[in-house]
N, C-alpha and C positions, 0 to 999 in steps of 0.2 A: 502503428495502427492497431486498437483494439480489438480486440470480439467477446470478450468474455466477461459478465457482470454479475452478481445476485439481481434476483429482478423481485423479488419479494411473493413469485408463483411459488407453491411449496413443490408443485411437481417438476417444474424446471428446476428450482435451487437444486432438488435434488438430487436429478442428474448432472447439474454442474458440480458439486458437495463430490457425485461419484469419479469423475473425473480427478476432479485436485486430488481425492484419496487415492484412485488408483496409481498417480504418477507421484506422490509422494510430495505436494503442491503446497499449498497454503492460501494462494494468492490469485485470484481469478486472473488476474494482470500478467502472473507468471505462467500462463497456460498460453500455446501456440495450437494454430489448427494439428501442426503434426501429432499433439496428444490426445488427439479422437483415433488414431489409426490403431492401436493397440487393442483399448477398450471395446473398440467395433468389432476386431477378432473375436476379444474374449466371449462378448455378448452372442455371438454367433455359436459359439462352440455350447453355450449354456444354454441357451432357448429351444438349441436342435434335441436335444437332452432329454427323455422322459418327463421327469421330476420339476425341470424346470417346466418345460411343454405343458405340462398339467396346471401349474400355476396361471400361467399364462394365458388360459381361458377367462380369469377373472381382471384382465389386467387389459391385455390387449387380444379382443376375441376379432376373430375373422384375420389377424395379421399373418403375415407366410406362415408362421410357423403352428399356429390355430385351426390355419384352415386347411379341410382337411382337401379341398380339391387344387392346392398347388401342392406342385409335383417336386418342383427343385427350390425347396424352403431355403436353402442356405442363400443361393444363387437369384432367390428372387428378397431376400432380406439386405442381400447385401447390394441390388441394383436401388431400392429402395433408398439405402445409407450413403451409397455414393451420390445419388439425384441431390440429398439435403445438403452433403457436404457443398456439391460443388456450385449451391447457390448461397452458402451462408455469405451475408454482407457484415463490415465493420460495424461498432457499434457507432450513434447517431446517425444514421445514414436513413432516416426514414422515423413514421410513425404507423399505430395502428395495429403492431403484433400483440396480443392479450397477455403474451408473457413478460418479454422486457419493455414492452414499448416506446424503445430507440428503433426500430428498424421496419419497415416494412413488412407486413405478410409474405408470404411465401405462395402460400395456399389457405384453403379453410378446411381442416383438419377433423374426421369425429372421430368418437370414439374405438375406432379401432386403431389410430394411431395417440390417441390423446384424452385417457380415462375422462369418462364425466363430459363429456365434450357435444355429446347426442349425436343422431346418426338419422336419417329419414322421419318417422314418426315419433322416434326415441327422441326429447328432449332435453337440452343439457340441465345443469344445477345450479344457471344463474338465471340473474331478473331477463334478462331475453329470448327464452327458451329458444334458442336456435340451434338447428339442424345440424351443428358443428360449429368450430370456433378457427376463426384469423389466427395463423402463425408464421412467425418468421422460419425460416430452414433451418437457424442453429437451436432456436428453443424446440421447437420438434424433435432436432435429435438428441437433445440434452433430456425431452421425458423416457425417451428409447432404456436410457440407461437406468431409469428411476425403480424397477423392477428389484436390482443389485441390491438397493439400500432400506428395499420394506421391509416388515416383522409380520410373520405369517399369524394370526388367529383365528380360529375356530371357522375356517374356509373365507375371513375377509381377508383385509390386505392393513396396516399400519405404518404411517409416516408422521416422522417426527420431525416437527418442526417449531423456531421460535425465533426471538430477535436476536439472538446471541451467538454470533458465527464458532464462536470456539464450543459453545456445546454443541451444534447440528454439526459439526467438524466430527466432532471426538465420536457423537450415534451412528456416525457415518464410516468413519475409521472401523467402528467394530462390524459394520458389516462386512465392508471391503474385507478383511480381516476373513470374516468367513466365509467367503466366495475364492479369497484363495487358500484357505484349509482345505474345500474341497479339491481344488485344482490339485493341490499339491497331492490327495489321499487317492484323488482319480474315482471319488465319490458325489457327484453332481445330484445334491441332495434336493433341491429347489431353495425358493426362496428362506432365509431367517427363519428357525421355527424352533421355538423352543417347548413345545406341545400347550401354547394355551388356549384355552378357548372363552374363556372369562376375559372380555376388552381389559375392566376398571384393574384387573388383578395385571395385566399385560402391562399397560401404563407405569404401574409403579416399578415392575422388573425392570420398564426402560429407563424409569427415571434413575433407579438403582446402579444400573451397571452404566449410567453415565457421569454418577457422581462416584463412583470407582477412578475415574478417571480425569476428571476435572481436577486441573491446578491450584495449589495454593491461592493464585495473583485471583482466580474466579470468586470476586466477593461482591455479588450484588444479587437481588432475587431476580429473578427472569420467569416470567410466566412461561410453559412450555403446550406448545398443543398439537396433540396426535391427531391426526384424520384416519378413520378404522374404515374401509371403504371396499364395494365390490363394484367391477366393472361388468358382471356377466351380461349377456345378451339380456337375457328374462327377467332380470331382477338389477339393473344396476343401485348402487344403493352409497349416499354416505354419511357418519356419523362425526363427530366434531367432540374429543374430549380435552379441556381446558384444565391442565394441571396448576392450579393457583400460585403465583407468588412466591410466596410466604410459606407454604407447604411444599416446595423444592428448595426452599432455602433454608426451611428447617431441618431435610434429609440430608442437605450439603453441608448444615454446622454441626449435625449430627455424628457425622460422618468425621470429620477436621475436629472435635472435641472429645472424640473415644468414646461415642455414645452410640457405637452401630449393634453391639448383641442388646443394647437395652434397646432401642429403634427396632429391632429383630422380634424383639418377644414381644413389642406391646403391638406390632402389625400380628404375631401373633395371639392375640387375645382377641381379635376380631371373626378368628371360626369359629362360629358358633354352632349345636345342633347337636344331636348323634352322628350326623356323618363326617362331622369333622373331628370325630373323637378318637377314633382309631386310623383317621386317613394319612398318607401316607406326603410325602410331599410333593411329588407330582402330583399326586391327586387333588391337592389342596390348590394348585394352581388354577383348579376349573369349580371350587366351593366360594361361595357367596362369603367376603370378608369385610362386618362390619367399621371397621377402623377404616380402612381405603377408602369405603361409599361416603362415609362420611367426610373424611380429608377432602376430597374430591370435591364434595359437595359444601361445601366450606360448615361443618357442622361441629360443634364441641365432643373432643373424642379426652375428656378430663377422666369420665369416669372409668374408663380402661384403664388409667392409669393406677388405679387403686380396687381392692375387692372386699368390702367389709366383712365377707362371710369367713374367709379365712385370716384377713387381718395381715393382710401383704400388699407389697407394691412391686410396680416395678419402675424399676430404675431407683435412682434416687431425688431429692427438689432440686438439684444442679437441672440435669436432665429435663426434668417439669417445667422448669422456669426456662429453658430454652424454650418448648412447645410452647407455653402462654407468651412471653416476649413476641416469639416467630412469626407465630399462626393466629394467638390470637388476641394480639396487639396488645397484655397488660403494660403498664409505667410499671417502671422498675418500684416506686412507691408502691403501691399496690402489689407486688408480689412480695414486696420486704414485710410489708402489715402481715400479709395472710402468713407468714413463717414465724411470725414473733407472735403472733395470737395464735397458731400452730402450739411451740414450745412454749408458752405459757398453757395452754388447754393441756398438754402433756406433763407438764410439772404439777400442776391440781391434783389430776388424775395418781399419779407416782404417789406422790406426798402423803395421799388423802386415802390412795387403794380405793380410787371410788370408781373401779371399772364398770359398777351400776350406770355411771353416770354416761361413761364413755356409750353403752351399750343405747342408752336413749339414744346419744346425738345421732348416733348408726340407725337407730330404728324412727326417727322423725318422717313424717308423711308428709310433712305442710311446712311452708314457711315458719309461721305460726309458733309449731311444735319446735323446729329447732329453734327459734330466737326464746323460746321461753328455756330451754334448756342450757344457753347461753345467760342468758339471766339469770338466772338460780347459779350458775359458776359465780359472776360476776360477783353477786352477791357474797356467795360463801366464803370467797377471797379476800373479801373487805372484814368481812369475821372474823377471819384467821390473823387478820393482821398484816396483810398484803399492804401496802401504799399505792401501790401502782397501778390507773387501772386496767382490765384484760383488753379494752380499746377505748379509743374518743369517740367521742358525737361523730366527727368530721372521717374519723377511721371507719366506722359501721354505716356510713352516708357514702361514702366516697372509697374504700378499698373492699368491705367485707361484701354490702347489698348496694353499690352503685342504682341498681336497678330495680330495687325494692324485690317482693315477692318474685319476679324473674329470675329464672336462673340462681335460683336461691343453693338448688341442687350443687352447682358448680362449686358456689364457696362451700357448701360441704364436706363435699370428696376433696380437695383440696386442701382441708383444715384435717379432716381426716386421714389423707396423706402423712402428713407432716408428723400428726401424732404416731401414725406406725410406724414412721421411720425413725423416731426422739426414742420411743418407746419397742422398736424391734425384739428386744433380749428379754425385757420384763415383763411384756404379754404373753411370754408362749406359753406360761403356765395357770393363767388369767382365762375363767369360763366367757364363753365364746356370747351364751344366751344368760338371761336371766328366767326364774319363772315369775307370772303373776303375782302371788306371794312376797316374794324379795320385791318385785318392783312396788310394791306398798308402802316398804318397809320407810 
């Protein structure tokens, strides 16, 4: 006889996620009711807790341990815990509970036992706005424990959730994890905090330290998505961040092909400002970082990848070509064209010493400007005696401007890549500008 399921609530998985992790589980199927009796301890000894107490105005406000007019918090939490246990029913035995809905309600649940749930005039966060929400006993107390496995920011709350049992496994692991560092330090710090308060910057730290941990066999992209959310009385509140695809799976090949300090610096080329010039690196966890908004936001982050002004890159086109493949869907054709019309626009240049010429392509305002400056190569190649030419019709229709005048910018910095990186050693003594004058010449 069962009881235990994913039900596809993120606030129940979660507290089922916290179960499996506290007993060392895997398997919902391998869990018996006796594995609530521990974790019901534990959560007891944590919520009585300052640190945690304090958290837990935004989480579960008015609960024994909230409210400030019960007297015997342990003793009225833990009459609470025993009511739920000793009605949970198998699973199928019933319809109607909003979490797994195999079973029965219990009761109708608000928000002071069931974040976002609404309470009297407070309405919940779905199309019903009602007063509270149907649950069965065991999902009620599988949210009890959802507290364990949040990620505190900037006073909301953080949960992470997706279809992929073995990542919400492993985000979950690292809390468990540090719920008992503190047990074991006798330092009951409250919920997960690693001091951020910037959500978009938070996100990526999770995505981060959970592809720290992900297995080899982990090779598929999984969309991941955090809910940043406050339950307080006066303000409950929540937000919905959608980590794309494709951009956790280019931090996971990232990661699995030795490209995590090049991954590292070009997230750092997204502070931008004076105050992220001298800041410090906590401090940078709470500064507006353009690389992340954009990922996040499914936006071309090519030109971080390269800096015309000083004529560097980072990473190297292994690296690049992972990013366009990953994120931003190039065919393999299409990245092979832009590196051969790369090293070919880098052997002109060498050959010819016509860093004049380089310094146009770098200074083009317009579609326009650069294709006429690709032209004039083309050309001068055929002079010299080239055969070959710098592209086809179907190469500059279909790999270079697919898109005409769009995003012209892209193939730029990306032909522009490839040259600093053909040409690295023989630019550094190559003036940077030209003046008026020479550009006549």
């Amino acid at each position: 006889m069962g009881y235990f399921t994913f039900t596809g609530n993120p606030f129940v998985d979660a507290g089922l996620l916290a179960v499996l992790a506290w007993n060392d589980k895997k398997s919902p199927e391998a869990l018996k009711l006796a594995d609530l009796d521990e974790i019901i301890s534990i959560t007891v000894k944590l919520y009585n807790s300052e640190r945690w107490r304090k958290n837990l105005y935004s989480v579960f406000p008015n609960n024994p341990f909230t409210n400030p007019s019960v007297k015997e918090k342990e003793n009225k939490y833990l009459e609470f815990m025993t009511d739920l246990k000793q009605n949970i029913k198998p699973l199928n035995t019933g319809n109607g509970c909003a979490g797994c809905g195999v079973r029965e309600p219990y009761k109708k649940f608000t928000k002071t036992d069931v974040p976002l749930t609404g309470t009297r005039d407070l309405r919940n966060h779905f199309p019903a706005a009602e007063a509270g929400e149907n649950y069965c006993a065991l999902c009620a107390m599988l949210v009890q424990f959802m507290p364990l496995v949040l990620f505190s920011c900037g006073g909301r709350f953080m949960l992470v959730h997706s279809a992929s049992e073995e990542l919400n496994y492993i985000y979950v692991r690292q809390c468990i994890n540090e719920v008992k560092r503190q047990i074991a330090l006798g330092d009951l710090a409250g919920i997960y905090d690693k001091g951020f308060k910037n959500p978009i910057n938070a996100v990526f730290f999770l995505a981060e330290e959970i592809v720290r941990d992900l297995t080899d066999l982990f090779d598929e992209p999984i969309a991941v998505r955090i809910y940043n959310f406050t339950n307080y009385n006066q303000s409950p509140d929540l937000s919905i961040y959608d980590l794309p695809a494709q951009v956790f799976y280019f931090i996971v090949r990232a990661k699995r092909k030795g490209f995590w300090r090049e991954w590292q610096e070009l997230k750092a080329k997204g502070y931008t400002g004076k105050r992220a010039e001298n800041a410090t690196e906590e401090e940078k966890k709470n500064l507006n970082n353009e690389v992340l908004n954009k990922l996040l936001n499914e936006k071309s982050i090519v030109s971080y990848f390269v800096n015309p002004q000083t004529r560097t890159i980072t990473g190297n086109f292994e690296f690049l070509s992972l990013y366009l493949k990953e994120v931003r869907g190039y065919m393999e054709k299409r990245i092979e064209t832009i590196k051969r019309v790369g090293d070919e626009l880098a052997r002109y240049i060498k050959e010819t010493d016509d860093t004049r010429r380089l310094f146009l392509l770098e200074k083009a305002n317009s579609y326009d400007e650069f294709r006429n400056q690709l032209r004039i190569i083309y050309r001068k190649r055929f002079e010299k005696g080239v055969s070959t030419p710098l592209f086809t019709l179907d190469e500059y229709m279909e790999d270079l401007f697919p898109e005409g005048p769009q995003n012209w910018k892209e193939t730029r910095d990306l032909l522009l890549f490839r040259i600093y990186e053909t040409l690295s050693g023989w630019l550094t003594d190559k003036p940077l500008e030209f003046t008026e004058e020479e550009e006549k010449v």
